[in-house]
Backbone as a chain_set.jsonl record, in Angstrom:
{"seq": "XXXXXXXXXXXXXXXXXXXXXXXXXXXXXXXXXXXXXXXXXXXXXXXXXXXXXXXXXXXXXXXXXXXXXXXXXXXXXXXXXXXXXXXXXXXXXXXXXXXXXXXXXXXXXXXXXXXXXXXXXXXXXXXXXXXXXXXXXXXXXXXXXXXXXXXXXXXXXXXXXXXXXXXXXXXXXXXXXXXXXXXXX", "coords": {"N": [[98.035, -62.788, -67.234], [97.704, -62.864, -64.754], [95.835, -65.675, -64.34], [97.454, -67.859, -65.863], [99.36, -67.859, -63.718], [97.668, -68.847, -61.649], [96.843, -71.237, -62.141], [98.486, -73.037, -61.397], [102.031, -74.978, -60.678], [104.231, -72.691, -61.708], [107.394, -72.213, -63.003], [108.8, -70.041, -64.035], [108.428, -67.124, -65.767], [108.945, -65.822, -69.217], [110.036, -63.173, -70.95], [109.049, -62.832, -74.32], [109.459, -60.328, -76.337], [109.364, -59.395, -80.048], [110.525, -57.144, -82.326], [110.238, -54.685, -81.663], [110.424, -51.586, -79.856], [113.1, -51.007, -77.805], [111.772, -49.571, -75.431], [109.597, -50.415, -75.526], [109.759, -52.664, -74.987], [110.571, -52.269, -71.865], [108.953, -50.863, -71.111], [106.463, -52.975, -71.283], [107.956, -54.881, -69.085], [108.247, -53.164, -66.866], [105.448, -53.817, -65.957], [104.762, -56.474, -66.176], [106.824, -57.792, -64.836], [106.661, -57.418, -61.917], [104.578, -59.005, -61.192], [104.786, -61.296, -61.425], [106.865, -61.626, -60.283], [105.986, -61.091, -57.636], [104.741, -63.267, -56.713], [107.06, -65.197, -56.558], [107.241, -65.933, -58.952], [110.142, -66.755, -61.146], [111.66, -63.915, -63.548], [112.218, -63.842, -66.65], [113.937, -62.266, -69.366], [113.979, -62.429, -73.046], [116.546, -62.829, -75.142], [117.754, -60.14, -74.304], [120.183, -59.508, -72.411], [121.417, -57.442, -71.786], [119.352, -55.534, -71.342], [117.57, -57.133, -69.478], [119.537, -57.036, -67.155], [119.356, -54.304, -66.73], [116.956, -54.004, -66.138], [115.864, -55.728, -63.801], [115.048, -57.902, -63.827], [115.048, -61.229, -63.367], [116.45, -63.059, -64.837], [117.998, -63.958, -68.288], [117.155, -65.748, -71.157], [118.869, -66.511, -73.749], [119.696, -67.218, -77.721], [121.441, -68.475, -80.337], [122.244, -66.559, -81.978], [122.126, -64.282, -80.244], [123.656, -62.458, -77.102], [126.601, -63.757, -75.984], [126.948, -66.425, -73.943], [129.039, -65.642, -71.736], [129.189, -63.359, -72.168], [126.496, -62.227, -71.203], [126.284, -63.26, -69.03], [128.376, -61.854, -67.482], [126.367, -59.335, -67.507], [124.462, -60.058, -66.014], [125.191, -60.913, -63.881], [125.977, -63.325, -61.257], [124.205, -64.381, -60.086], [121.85, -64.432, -61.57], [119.58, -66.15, -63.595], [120.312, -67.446, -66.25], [119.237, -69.207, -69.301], [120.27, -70.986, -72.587], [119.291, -71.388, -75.701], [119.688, -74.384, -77.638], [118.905, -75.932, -79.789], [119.039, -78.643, -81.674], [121.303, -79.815, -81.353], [123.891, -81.16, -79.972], [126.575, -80.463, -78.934], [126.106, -77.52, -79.072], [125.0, -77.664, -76.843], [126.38, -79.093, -74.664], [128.705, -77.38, -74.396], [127.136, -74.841, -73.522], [126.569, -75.747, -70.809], [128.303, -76.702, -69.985], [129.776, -74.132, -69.49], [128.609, -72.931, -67.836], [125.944, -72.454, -67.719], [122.563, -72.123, -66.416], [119.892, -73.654, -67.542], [119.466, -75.796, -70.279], [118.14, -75.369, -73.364], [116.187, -77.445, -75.658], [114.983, -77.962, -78.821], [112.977, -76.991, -81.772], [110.012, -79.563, -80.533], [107.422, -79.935, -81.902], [105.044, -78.509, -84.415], [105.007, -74.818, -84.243], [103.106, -72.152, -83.42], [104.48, -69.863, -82.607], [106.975, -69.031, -83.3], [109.29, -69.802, -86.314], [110.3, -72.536, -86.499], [113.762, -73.613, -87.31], [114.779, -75.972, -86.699], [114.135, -78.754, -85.933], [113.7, -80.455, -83.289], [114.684, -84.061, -81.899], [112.793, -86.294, -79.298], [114.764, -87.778, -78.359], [117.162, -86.45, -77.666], [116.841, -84.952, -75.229], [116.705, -86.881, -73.221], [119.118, -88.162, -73.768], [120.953, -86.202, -72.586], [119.281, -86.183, -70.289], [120.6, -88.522, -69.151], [123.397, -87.673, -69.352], [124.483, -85.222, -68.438], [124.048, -82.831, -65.905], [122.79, -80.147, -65.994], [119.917, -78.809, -66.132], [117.386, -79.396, -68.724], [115.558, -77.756, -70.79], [112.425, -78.243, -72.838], [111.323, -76.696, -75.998], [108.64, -75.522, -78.453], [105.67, -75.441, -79.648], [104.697, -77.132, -77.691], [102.003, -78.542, -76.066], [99.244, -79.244, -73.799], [98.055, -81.288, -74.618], [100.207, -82.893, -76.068], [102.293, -83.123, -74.725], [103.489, -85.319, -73.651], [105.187, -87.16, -74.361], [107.52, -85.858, -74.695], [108.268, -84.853, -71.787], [108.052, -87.739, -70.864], [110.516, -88.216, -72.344], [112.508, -86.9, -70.745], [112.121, -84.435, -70.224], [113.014, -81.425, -67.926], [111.804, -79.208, -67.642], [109.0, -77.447, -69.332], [108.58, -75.278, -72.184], [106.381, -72.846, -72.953], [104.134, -71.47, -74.959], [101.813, -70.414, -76.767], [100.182, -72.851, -75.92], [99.662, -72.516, -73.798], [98.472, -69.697, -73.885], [96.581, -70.121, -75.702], [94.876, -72.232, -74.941], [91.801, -73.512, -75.156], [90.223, -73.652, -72.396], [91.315, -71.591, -71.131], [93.819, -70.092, -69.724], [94.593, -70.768, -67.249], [93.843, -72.835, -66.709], [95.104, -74.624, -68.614], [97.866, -74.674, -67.344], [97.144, -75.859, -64.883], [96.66, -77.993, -66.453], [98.991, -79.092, -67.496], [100.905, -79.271, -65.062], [99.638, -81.525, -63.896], [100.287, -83.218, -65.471], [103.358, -83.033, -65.994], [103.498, -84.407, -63.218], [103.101, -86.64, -62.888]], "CA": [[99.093, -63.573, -66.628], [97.408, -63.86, -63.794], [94.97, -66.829, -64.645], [98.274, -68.7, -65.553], [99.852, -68.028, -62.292], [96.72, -68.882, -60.356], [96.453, -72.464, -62.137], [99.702, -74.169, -60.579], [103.165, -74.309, -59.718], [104.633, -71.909, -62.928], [108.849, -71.946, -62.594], [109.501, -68.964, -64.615], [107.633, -66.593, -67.067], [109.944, -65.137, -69.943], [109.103, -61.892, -71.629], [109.57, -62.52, -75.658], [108.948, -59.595, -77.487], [110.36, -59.495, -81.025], [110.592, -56.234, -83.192], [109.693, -53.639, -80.688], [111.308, -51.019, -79.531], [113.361, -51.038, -76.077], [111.262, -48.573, -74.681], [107.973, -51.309, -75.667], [110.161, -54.212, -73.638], [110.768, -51.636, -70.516], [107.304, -50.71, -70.783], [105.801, -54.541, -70.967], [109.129, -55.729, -67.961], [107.343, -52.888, -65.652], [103.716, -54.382, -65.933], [104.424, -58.004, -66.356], [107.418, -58.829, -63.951], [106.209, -57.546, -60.814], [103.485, -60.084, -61.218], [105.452, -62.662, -61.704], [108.21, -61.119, -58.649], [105.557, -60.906, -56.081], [104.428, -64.631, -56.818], [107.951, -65.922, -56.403], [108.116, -66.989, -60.033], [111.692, -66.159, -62.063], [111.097, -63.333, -64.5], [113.628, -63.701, -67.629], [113.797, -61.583, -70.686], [114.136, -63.46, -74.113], [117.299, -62.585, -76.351], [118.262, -59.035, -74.102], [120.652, -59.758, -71.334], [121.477, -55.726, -71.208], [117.946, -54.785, -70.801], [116.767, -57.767, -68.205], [120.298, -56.39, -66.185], [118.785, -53.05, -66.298], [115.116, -53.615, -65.352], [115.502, -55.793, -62.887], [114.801, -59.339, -64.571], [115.669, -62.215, -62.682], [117.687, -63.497, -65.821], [117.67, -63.91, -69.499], [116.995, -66.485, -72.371], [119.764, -66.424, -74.614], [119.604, -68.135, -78.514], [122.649, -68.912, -80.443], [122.645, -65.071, -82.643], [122.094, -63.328, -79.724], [124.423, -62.257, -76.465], [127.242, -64.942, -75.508], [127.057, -67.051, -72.624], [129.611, -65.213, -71.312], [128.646, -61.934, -72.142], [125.491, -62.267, -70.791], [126.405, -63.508, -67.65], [128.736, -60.48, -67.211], [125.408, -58.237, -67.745], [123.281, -60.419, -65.344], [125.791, -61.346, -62.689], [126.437, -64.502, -60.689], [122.761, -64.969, -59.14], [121.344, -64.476, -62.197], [119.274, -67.353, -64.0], [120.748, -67.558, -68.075], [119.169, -69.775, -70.436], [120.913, -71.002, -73.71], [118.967, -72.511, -76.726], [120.781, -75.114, -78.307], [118.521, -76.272, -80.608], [119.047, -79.886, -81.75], [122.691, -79.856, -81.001], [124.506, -81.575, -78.696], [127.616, -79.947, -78.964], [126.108, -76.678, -78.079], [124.265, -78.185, -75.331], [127.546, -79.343, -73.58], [129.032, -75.927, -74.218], [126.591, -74.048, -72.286], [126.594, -76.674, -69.735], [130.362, -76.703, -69.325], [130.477, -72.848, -69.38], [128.104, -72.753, -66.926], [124.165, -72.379, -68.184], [121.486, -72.503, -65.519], [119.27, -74.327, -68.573], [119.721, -75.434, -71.776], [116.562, -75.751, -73.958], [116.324, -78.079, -77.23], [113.329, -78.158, -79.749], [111.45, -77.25, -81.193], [109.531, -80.55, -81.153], [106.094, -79.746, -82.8], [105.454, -77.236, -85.244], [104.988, -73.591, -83.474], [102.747, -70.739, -83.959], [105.137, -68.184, -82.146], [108.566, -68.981, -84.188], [109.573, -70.376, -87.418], [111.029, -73.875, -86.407], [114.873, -73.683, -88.49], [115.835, -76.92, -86.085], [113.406, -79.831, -85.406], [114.442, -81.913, -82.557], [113.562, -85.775, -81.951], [112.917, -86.751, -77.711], [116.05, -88.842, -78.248], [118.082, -85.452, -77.576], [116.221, -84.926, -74.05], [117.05, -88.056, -73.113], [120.421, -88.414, -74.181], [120.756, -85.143, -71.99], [119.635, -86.568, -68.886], [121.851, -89.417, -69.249], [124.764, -87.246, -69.466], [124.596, -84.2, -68.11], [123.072, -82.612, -64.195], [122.274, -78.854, -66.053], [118.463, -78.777, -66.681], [117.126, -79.366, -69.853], [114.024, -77.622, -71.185], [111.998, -78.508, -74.42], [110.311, -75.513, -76.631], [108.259, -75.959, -79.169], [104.862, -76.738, -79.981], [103.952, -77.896, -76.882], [100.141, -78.233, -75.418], [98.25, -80.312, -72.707], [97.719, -82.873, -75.484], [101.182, -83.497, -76.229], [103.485, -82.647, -73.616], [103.627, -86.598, -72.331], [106.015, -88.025, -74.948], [108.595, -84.824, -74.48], [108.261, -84.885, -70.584], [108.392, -88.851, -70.322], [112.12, -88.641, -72.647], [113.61, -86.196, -69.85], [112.424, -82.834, -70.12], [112.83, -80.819, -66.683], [110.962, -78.103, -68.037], [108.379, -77.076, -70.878], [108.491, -73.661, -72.114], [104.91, -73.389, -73.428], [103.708, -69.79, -75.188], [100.482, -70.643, -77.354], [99.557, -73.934, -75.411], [98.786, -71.739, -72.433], [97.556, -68.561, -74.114], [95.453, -70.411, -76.548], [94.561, -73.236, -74.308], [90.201, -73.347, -75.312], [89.525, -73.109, -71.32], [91.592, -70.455, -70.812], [95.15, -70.039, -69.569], [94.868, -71.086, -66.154], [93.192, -74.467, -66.79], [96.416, -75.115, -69.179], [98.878, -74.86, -66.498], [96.728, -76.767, -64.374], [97.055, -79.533, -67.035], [100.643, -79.327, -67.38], [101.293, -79.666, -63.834], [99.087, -83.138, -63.807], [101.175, -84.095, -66.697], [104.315, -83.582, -65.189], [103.087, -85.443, -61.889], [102.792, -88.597, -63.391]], "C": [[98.703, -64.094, -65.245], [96.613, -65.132, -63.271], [96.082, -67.618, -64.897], [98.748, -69.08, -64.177], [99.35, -68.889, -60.969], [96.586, -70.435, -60.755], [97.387, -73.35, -62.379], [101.067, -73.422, -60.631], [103.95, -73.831, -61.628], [106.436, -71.569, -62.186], [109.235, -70.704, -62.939], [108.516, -68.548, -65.892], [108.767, -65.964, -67.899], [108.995, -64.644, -70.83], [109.727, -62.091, -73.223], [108.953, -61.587, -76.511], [110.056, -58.988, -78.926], [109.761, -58.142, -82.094], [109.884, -55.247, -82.798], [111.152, -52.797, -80.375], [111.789, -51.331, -77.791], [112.455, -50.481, -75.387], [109.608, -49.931, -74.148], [108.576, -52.186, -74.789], [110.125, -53.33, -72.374], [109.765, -51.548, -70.105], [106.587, -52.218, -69.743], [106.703, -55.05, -69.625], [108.192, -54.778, -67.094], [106.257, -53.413, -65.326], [104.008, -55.985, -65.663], [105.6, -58.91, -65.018], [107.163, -58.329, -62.255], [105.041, -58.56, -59.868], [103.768, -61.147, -60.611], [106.112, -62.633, -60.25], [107.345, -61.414, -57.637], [105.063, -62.582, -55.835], [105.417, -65.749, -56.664], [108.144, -66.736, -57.972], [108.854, -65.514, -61.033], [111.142, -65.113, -63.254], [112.288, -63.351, -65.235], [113.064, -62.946, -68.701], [114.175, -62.319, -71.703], [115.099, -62.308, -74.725], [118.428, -61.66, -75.453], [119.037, -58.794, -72.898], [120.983, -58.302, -70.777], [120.785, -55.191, -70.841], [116.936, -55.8, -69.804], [118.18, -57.511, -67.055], [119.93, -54.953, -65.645], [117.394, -52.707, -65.37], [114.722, -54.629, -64.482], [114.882, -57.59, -62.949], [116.03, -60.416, -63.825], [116.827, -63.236, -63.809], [117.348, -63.284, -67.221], [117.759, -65.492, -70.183], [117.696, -66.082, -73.477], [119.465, -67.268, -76.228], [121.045, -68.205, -78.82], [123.323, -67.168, -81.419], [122.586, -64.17, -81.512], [123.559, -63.096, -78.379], [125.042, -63.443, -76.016], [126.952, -65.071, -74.479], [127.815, -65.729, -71.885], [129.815, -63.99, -70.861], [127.26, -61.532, -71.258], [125.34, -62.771, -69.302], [127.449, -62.232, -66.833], [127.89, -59.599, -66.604], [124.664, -58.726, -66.171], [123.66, -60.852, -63.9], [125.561, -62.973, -62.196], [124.661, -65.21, -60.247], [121.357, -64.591, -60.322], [120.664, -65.525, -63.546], [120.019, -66.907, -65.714], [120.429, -68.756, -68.963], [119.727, -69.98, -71.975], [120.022, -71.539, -74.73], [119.624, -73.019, -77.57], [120.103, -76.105, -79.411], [118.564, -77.88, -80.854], [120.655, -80.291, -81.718], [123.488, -80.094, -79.859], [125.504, -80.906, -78.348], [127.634, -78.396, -78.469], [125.254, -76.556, -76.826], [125.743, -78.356, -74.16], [128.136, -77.681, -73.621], [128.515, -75.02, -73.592], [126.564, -74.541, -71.246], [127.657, -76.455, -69.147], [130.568, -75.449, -68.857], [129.396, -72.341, -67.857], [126.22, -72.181, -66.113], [123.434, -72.392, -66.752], [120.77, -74.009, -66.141], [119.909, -74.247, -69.68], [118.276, -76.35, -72.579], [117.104, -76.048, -75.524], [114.864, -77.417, -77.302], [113.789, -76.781, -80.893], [110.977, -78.781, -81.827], [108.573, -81.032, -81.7], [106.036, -78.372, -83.223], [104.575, -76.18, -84.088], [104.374, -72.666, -83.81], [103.407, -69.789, -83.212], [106.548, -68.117, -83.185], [108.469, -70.121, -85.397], [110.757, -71.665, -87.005], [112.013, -74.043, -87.797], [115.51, -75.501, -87.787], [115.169, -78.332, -85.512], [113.739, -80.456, -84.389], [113.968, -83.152, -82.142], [114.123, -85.738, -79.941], [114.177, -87.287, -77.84], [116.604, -87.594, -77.534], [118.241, -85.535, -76.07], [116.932, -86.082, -73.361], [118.367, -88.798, -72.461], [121.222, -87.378, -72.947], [120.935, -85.643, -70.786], [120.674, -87.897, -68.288], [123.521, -88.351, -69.028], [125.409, -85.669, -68.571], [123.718, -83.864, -66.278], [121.975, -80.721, -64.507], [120.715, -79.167, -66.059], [118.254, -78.731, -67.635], [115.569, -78.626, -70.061], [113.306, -77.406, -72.678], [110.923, -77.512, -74.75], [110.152, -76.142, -77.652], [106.895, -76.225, -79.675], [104.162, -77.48, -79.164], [102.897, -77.805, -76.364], [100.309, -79.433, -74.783], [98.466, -81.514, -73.308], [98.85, -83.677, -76.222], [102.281, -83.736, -75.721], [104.324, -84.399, -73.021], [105.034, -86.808, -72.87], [107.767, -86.903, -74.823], [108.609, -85.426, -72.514], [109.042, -86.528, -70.08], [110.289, -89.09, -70.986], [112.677, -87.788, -71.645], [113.434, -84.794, -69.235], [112.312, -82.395, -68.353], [111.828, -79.836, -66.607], [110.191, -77.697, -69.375], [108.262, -75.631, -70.702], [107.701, -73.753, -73.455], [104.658, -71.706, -73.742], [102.211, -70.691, -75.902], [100.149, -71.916, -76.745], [99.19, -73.623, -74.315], [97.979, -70.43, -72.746], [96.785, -69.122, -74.733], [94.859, -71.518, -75.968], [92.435, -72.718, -74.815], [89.942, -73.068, -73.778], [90.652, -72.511, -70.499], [93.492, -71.148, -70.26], [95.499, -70.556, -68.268], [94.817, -72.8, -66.194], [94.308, -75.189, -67.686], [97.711, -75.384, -68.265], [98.22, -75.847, -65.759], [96.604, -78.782, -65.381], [98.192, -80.205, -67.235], [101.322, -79.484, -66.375], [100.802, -80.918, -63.998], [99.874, -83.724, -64.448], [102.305, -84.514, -66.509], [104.662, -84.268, -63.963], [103.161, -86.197, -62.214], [104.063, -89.243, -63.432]], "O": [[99.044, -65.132, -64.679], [96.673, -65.563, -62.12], [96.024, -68.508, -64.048], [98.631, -70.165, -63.608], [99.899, -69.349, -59.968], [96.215, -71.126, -59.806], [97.352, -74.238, -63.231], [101.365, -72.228, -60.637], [104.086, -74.661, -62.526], [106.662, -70.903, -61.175], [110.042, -70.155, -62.189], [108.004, -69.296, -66.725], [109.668, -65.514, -67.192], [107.932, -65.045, -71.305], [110.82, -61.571, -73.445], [108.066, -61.891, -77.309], [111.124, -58.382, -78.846], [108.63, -58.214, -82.574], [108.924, -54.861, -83.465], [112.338, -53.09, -80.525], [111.083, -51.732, -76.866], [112.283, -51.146, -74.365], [108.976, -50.166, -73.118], [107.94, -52.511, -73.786], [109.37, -53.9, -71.586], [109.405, -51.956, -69.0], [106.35, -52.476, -68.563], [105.998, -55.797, -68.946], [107.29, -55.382, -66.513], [106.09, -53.476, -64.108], [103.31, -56.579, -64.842], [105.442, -60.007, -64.482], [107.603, -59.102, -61.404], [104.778, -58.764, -58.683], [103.285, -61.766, -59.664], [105.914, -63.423, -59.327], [107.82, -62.007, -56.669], [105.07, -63.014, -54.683], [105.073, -66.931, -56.62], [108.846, -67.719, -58.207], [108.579, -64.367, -61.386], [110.172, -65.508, -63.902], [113.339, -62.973, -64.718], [111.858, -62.96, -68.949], [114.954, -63.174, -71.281], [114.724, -61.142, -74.845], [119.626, -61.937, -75.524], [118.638, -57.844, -72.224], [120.863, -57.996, -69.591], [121.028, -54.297, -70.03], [115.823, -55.444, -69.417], [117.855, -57.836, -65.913], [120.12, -54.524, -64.506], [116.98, -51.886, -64.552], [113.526, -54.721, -64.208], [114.369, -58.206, -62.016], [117.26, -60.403, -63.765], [117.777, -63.931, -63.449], [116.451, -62.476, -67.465], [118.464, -66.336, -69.63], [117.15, -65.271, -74.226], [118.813, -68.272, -75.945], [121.881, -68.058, -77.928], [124.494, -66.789, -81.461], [123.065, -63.071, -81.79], [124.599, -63.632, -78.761], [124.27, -64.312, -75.609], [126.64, -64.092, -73.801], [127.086, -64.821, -71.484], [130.304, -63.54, -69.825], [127.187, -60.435, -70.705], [124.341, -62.63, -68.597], [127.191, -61.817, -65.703], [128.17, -59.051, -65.538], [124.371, -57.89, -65.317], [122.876, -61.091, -62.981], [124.918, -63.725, -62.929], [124.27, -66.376, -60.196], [120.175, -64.507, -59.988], [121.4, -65.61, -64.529], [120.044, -65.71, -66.0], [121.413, -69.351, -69.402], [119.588, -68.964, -72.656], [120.025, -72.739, -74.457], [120.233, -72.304, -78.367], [120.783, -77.024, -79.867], [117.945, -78.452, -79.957], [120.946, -81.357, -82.26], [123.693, -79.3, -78.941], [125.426, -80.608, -77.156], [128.537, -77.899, -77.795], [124.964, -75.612, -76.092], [125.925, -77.77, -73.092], [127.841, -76.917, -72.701], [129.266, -74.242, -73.005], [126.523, -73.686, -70.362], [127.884, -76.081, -67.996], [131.37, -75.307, -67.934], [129.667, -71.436, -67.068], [125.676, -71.847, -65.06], [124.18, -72.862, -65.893], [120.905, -75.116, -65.619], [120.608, -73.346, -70.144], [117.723, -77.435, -72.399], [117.881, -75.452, -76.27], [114.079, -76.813, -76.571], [114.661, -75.92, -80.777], [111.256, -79.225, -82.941], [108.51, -82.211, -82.048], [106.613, -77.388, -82.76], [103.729, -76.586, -83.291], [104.959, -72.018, -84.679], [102.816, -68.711, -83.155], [106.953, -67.075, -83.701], [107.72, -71.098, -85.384], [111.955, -71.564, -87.269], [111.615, -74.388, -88.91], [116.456, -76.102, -88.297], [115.778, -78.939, -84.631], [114.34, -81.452, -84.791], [112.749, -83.283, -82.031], [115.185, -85.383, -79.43], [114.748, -86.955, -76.801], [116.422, -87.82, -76.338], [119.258, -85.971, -75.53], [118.044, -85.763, -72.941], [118.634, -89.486, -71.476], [122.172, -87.925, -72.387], [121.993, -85.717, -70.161], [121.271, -88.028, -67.22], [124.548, -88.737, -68.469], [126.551, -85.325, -68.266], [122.969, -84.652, -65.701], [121.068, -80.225, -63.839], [120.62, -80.384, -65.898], [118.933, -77.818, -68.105], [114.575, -79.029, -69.457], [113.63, -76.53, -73.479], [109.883, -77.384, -74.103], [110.893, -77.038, -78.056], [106.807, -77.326, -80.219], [103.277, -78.274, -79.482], [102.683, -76.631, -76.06], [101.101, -80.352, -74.988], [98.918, -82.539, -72.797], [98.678, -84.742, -76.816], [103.159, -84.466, -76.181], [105.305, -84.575, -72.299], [106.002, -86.694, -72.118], [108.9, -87.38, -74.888], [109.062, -86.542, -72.263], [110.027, -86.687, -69.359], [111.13, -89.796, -70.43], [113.878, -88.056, -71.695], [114.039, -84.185, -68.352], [111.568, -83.038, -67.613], [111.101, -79.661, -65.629], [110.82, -77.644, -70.432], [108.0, -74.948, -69.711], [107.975, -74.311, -74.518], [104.936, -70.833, -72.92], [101.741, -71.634, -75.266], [99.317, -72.27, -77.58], [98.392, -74.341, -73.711], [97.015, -70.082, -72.065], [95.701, -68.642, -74.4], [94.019, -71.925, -76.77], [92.038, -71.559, -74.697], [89.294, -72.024, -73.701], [90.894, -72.878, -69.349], [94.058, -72.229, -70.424], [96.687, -70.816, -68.081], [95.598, -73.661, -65.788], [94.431, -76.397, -67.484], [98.489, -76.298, -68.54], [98.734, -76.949, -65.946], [96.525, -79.974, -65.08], [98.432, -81.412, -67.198], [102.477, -79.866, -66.568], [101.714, -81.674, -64.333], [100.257, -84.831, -64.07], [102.666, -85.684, -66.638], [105.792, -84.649, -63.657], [103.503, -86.917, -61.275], [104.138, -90.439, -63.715]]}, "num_chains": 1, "name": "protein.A"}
């Protein structure tokens, strides 16, 4: 993590680990968000708003099966970042927006080796988004160096990038460093 960190400006790392035990997320949140904490970037937990209130996680990443908006802002308090994914849906895009989201992340908009894409979304969404709305939008999905433009140029505020920075061929740092250039433009 720290070759990402070291190759540009990184907003927020989120910890997704899926079919582990709590004990394996508490574990991985001690090791991985102090990293992140002492570097000034946001550490969120993916799905577990009870267990990034407990350990110390600057917020959580919510989907649409897991803890409500509402609930989850309970857990995480007022100064706590909360992500919603809203998939290709406008309707629950404004709903986290209205209720009071930090972010709300569409996609996915290329196919994904970390998750099983149930929700495709087209740039139009993004778009449509910043037209209408002031929350932040951020597009998952699929995204790498080599495709990031056509997402970025419809609106996105933010890419939330897992295998296009770990699998990047020259390494993980040199990926952020491309995704910063990208969003410069």
């Amino acid at each position: 993590m720290p070759a990402a960190l070291d190759g540009g400006a990184v907003a927020c790392i989120q910890l997704r680990l899926k079919d582990v035990s709590d004990d394996d997320i508490r574990r991985a949140c001690d090791v991985l968000r102090p990293v992140a904490q002492d570097r000034d970037v946001a550490f969120i937990l993916n799905d577990r708003a009870d267990l990034a209130a407990e350990l110390g996680c600057d917020g959580v990443h919510v989907g649409q099966e897991d803890t409500p908006y509402p609930d989850a802002r309970a857990l995480v308090g007022d100064e706590g970042i909360i992500g919603v994914t809203c998939k290709a849906d406008r309707d629950l895009a404004f709903e986290a927006g209205d209720a009071g989201a930090d972010y709300v992340a569409f996609g996915a908009f290329f196919p994904s080796t970390t998750k099983k894409i149930t929700t495709p979304a087209d740039t139009d969404i993004l778009s449509w988004w910043q037209e209408m709305m002031l929350v932040p939008c951020v597009a998952i999905g699929g995204i790498t160096v080599d495709n990031c433009e056509t997402i970025i140029e419809a609106g996105a505020d933010f890419l939330a990038v897992g295998g296009g920075v770990w699998n990047y061929p020259d390494g993980p740092g040199a990926a952020v460093k491309g995704f910063n250039e990208k969003m410069a433009v």
